[in-house]
Backbone as JSON Lines, residues from 0, in Angstrom:
{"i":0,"aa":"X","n":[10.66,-17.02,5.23],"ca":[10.02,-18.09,5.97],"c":[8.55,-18.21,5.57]}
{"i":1,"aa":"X","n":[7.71,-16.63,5.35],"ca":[6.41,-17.05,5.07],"c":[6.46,-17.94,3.33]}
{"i":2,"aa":"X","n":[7.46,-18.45,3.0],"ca":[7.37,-18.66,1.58],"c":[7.73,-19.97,1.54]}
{"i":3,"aa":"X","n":[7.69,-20.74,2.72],"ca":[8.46,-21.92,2.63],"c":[8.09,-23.15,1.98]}
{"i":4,"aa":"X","n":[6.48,-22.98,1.7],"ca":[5.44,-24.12,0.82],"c":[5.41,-23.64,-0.39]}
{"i":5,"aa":"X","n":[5.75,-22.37,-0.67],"ca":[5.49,-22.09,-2.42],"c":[6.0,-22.8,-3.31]}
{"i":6,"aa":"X","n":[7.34,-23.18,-2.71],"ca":[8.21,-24.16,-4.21],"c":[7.8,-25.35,-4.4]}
{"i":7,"aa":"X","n":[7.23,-26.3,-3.42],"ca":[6.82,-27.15,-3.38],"c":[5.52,-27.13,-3.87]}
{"i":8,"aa":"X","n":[4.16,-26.23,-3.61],"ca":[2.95,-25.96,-4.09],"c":[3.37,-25.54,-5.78]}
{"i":9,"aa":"X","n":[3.95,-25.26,-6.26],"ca":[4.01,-24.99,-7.62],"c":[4.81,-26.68,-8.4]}
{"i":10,"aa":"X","n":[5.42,-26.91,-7.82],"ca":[6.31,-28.1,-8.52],"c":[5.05,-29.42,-8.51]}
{"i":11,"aa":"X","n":[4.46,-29.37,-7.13],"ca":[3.09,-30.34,-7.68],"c":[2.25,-30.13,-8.08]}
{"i":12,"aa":"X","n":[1.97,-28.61,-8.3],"ca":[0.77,-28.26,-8.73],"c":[1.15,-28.4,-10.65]}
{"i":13,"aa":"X","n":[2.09,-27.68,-10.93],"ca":[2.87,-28.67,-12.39],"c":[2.75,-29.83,-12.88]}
{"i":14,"aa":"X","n":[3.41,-30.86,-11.92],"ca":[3.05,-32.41,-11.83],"c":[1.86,-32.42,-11.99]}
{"i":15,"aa":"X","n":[1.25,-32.59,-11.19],"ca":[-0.63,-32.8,-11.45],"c":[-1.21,-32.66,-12.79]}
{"i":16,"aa":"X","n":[-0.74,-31.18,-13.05],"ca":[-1.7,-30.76,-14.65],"c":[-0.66,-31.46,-15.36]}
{"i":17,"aa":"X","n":[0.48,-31.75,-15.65],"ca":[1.09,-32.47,-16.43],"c":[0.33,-34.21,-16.71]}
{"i":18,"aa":"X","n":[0.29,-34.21,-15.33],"ca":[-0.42,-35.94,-15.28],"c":[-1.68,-36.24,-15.99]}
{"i":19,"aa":"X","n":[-2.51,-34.79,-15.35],"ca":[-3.8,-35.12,-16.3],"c":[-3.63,-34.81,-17.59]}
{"i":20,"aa":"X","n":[-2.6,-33.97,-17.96],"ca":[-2.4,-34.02,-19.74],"c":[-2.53,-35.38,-20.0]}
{"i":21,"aa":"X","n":[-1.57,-36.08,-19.39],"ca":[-1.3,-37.17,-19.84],"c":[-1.73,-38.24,-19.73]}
{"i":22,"aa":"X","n":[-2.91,-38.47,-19.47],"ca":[-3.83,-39.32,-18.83],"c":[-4.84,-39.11,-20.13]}
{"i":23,"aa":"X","n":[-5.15,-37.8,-20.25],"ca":[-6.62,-37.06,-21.24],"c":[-5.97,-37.67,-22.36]}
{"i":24,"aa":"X","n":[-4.75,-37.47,-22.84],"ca":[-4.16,-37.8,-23.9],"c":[-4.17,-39.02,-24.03]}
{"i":25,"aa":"X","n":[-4.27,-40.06,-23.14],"ca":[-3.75,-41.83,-23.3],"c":[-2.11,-42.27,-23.56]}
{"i":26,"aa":"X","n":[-1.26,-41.16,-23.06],"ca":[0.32,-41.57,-23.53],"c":[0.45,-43.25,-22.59]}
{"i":27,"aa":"X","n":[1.4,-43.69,-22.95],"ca":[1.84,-44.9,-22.0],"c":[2.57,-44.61,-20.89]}
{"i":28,"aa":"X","n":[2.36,-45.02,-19.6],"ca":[2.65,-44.9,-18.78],"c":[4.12,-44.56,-18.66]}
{"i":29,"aa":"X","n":[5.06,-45.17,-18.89],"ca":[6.57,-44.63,-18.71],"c":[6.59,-43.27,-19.28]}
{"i":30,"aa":"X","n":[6.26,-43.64,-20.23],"ca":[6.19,-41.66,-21.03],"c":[5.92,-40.7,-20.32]}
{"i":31,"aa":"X","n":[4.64,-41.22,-19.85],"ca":[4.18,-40.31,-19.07],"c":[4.76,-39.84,-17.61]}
{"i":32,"aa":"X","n":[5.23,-40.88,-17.16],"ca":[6.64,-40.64,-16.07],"c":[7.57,-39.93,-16.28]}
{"i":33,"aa":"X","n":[8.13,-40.36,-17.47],"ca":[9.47,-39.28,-18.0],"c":[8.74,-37.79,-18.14]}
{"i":34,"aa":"X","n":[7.83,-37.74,-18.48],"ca":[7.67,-36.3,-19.1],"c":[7.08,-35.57,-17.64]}
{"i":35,"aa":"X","n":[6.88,-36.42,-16.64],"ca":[5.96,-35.83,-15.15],"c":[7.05,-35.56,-14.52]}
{"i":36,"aa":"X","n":[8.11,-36.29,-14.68],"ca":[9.23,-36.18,-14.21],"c":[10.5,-34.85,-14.59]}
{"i":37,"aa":"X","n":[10.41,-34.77,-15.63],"ca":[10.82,-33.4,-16.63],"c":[10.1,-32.46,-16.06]}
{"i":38,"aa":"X","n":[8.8,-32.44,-15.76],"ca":[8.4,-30.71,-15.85],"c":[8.35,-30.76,-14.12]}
{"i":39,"aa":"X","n":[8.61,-31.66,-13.21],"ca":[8.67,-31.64,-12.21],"c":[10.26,-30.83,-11.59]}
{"i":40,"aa":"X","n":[11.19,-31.46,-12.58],"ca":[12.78,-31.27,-12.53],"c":[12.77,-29.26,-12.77]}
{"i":41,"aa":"X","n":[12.2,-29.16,-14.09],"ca":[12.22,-27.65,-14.76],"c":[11.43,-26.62,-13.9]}
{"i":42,"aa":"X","n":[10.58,-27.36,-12.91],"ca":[9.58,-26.15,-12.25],"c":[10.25,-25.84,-11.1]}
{"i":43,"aa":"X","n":[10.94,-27.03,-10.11],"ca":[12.07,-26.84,-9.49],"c":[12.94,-25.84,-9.4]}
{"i":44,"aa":"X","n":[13.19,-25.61,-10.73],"ca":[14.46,-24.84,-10.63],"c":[13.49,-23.46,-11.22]}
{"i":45,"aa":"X","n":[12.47,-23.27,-11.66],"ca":[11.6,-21.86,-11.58],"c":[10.99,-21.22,-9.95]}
{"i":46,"aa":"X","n":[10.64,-22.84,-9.94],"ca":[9.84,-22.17,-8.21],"c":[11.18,-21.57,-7.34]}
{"i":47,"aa":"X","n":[12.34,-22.25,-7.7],"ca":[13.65,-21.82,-6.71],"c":[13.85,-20.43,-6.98]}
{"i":48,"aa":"X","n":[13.63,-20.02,-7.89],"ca":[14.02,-18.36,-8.59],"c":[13.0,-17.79,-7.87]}
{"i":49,"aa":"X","n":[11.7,-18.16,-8.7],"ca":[10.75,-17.39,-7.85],"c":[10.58,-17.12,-6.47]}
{"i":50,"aa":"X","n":[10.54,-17.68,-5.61],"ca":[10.86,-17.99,-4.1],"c":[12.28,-16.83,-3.65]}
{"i":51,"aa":"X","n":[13.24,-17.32,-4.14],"ca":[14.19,-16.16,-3.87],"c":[14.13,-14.58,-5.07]}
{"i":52,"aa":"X","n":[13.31,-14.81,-5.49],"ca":[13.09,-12.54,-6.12],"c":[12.18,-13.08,-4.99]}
{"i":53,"aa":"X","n":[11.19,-13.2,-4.37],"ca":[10.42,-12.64,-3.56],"c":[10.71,-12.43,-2.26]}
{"i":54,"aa":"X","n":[11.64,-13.31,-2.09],"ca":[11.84,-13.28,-0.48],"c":[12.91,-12.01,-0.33]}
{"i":55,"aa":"X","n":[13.78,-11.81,-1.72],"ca":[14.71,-10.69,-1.98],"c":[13.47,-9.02,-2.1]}
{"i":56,"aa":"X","n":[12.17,-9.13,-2.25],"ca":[11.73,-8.02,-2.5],"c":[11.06,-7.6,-0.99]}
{"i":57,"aa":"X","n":[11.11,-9.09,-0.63],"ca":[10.16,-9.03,0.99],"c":[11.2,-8.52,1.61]}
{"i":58,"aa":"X","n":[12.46,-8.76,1.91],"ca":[13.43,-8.28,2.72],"c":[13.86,-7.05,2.4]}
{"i":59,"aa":"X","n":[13.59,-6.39,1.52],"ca":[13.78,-4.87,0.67],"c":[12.92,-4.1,1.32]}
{"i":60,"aa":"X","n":[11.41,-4.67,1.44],"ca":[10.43,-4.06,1.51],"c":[10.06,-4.02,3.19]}
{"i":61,"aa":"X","n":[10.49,-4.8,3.95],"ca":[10.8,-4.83,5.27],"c":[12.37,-3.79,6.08]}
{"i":62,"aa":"X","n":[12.74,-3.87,5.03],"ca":[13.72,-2.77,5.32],"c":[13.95,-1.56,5.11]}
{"i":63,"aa":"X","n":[12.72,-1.2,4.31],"ca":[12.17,0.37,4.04],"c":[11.16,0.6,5.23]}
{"i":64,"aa":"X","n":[10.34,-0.4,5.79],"ca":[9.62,0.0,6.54],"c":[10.59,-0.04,7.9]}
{"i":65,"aa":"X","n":[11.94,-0.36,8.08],"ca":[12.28,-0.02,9.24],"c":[13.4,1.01,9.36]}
{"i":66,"aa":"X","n":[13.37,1.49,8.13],"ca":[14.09,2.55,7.89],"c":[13.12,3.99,8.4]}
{"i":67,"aa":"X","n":[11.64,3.91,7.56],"ca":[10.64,4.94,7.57],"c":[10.03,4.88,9.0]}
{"i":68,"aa":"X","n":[10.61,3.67,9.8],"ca":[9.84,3.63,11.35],"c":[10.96,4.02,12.34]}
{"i":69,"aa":"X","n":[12.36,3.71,11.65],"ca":[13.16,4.69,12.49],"c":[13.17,6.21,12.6]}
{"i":70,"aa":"X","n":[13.02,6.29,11.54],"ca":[13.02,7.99,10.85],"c":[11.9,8.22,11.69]}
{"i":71,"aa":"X","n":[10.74,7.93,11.91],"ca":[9.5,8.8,12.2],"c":[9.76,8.81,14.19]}
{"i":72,"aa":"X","n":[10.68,7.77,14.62],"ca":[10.95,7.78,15.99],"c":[11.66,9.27,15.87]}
{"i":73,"aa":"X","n":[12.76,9.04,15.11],"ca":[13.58,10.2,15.53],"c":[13.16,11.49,15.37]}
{"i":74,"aa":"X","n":[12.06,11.75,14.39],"ca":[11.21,13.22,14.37],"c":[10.75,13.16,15.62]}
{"i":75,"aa":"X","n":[10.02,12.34,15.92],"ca":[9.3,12.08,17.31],"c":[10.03,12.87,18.36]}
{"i":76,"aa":"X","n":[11.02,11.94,18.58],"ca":[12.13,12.29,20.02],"c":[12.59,13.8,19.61]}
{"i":77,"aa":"X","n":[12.95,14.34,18.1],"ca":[13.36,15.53,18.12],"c":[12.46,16.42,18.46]}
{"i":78,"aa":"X","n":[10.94,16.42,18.49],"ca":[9.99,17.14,18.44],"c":[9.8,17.62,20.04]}
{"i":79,"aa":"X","n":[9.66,16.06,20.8],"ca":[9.97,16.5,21.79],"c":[11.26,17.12,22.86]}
{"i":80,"aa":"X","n":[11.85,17.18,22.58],"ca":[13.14,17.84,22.62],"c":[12.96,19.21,22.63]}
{"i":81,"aa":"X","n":[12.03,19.84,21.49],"ca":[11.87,21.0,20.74],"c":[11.08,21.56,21.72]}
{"i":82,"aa":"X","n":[9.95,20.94,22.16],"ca":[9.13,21.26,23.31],"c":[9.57,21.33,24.59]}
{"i":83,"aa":"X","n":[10.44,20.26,25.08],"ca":[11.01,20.75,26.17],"c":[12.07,21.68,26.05]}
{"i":84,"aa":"X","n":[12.39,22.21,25.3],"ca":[13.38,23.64,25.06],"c":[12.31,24.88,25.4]}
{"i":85,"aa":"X","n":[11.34,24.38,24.77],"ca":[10.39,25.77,24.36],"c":[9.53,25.64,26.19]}
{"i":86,"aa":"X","n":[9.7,24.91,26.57],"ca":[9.05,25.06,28.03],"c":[10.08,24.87,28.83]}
{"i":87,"aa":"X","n":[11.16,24.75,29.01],"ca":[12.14,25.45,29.6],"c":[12.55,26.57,29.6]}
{"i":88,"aa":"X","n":[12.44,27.45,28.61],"ca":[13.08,28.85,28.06],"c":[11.59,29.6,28.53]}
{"i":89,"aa":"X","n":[10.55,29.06,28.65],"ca":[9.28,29.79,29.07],"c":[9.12,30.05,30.28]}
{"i":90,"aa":"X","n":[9.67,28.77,31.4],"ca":[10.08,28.71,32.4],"c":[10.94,29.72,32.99]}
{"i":91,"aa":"X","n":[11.93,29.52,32.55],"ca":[13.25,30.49,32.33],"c":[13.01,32.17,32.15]}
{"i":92,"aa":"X","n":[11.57,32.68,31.33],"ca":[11.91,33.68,31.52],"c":[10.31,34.17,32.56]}
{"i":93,"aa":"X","n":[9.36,33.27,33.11],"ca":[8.6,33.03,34.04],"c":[9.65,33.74,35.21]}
{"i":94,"aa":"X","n":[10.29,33.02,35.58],"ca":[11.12,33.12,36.76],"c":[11.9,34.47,36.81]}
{"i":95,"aa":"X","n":[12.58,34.57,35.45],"ca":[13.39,36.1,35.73],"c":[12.62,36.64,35.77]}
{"i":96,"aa":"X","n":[11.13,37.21,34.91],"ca":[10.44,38.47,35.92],"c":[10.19,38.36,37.11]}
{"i":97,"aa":"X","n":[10.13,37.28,38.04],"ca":[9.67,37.36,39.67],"c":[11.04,37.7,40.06]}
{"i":98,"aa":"X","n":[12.18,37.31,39.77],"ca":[13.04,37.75,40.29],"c":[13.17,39.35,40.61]}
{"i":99,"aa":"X","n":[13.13,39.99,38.88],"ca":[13.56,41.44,38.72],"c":[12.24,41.63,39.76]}
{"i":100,"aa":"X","n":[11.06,41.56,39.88],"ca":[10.13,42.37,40.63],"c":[10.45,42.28,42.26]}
{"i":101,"aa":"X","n":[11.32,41.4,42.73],"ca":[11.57,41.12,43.88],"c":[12.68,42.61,44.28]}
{"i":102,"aa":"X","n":[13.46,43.13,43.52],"ca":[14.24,43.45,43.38],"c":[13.72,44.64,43.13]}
């Protein structure tokens, strides 16, 4: 979606410098249509490629980062886990000495 003006920003931005070729040059006008028209048709079908490898590397690259942001939850949650073991079992043996001394 963030890519949705690129194909279009390249296909006129083509056109344009094509036009002023052809303007600097003095071709005749139809010519110069056909041929604005040609590199308008050919950039089309480049900007379409280009547009999809990127949006294919953006969605790659968005899916490593929610791979590496799941992963770092789950260290997270295991860590704490780890801690509440380790302060339970501290707990745990808190309590059995008051017991045995009761005793």
């Amino acid at each position: 979606m963030k890519l949705q003006y690129l194909r279009a920003f390249i296909v006129l931005l083509a056109g344009l410098i094509a036009l002023i070729i052809n303007m600097k040059t003095g071709r005749e006008v139809t010519r110069s249509l056909l041929i604005v028209l040609i590199v308008i048709v050919v950039f089309y079908f480049i900007a379409t490629l280009v547009v999809e490898i990127l949006q294919q590397g953006m969605e790659k690259a968005a899916e490593k980062d929610r791979e590496l942001e799941e992963q770092r939850r789950l260290e997270e949650r295991q860590e704490e886990l780890e801690k509440q073991k380790q302060s339970e079992a501290g707990d745990l043996e808190d309590s059995n000495g008051v017991i045995e001394e009761d005793f």
